[in-house]
C-alpha positions in Angstrom: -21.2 -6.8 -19.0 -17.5 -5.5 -20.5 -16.0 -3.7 -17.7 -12.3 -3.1 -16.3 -11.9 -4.6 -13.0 -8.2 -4.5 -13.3 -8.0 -0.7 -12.8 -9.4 -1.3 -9.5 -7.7 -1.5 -6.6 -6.8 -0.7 -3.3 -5.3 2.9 -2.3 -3.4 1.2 0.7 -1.0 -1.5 -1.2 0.9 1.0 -2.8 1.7 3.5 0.1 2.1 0.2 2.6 4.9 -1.5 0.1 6.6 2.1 -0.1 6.8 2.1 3.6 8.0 -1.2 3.9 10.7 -0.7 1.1 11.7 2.4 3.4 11.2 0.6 7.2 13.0 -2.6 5.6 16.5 -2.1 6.5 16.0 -1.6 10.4 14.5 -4.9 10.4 16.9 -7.2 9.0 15.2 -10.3 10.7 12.0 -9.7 8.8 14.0 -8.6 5.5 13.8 -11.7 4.0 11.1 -11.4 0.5 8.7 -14.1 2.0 8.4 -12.5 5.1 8.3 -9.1 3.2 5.1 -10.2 1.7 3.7 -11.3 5.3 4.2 -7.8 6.8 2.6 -6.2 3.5 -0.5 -8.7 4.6 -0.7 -8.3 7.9 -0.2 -4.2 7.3 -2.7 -4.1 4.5 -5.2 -6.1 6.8 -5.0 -3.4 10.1 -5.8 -0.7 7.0 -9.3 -0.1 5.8 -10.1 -0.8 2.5 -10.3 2.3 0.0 -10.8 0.8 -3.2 -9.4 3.8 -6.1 -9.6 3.6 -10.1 -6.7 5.7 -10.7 -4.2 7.5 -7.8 -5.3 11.1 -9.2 -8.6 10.1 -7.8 -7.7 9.7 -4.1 -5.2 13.0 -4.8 -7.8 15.0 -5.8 -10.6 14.5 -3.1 -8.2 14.2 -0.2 -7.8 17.1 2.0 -3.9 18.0 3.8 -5.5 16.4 7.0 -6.8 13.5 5.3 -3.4 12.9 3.4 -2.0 13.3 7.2 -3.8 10.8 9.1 -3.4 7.9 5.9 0.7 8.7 6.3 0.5 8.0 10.4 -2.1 5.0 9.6 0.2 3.6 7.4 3.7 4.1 9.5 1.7 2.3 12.5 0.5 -0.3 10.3 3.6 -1.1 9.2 5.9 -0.9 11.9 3.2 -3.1 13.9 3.7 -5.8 11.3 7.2 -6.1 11.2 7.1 -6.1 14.9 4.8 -8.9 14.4 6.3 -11.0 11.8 9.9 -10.7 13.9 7.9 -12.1 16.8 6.2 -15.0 14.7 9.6 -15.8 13.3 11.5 -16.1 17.0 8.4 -18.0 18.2 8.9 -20.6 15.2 13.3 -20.6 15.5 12.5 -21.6 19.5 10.3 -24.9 18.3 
């Protein structure tokens, strides 16, 4: 079996590191790139899974009220995790 499994991926990462990128500044304790990369995870993980070839093929079948709810999906993914990585990282600066 020859097939491309490196074309597959998941619709989410790129719409969730956009957002982050975007949300980023407001957050300046959770700025730092390590804890980037922990709010992408813990945003990605509240998101269901849509696993996509290419990013024509989620344009294509989506309709404006699908497209709608991913965008709100993803803003509340995201600000939840950077809400909960700035509380990790208090929690650990207090031990």
């Amino acid at each position: 079996m020859n097939s491309d499994y490196e074309s597959v991926n998941n619709y989410y990462e790129r719409p969730v590191f956009e957002a982050i990128a975007n949300i980023a500044p407001r957050f300046a304790d959770s700025a730092q790139p390590e804890s980037l990369a922990d709010v992408a995870c813990v945003a990605l993980n509240r998101l269901p899974p849509r696993y996509i070839r290419h990013e024509a093929d989620m344009a294509f079948y989506l309709t404006d009220v699908e497209r709608a709810d991913i965008e709100r999906a993803v803003d509340e993914a995201v600000s939840y995790a950077f809400q909960f990585v700035q509380a990790r990282t208090a929690m650990r600066a207090r031990s």
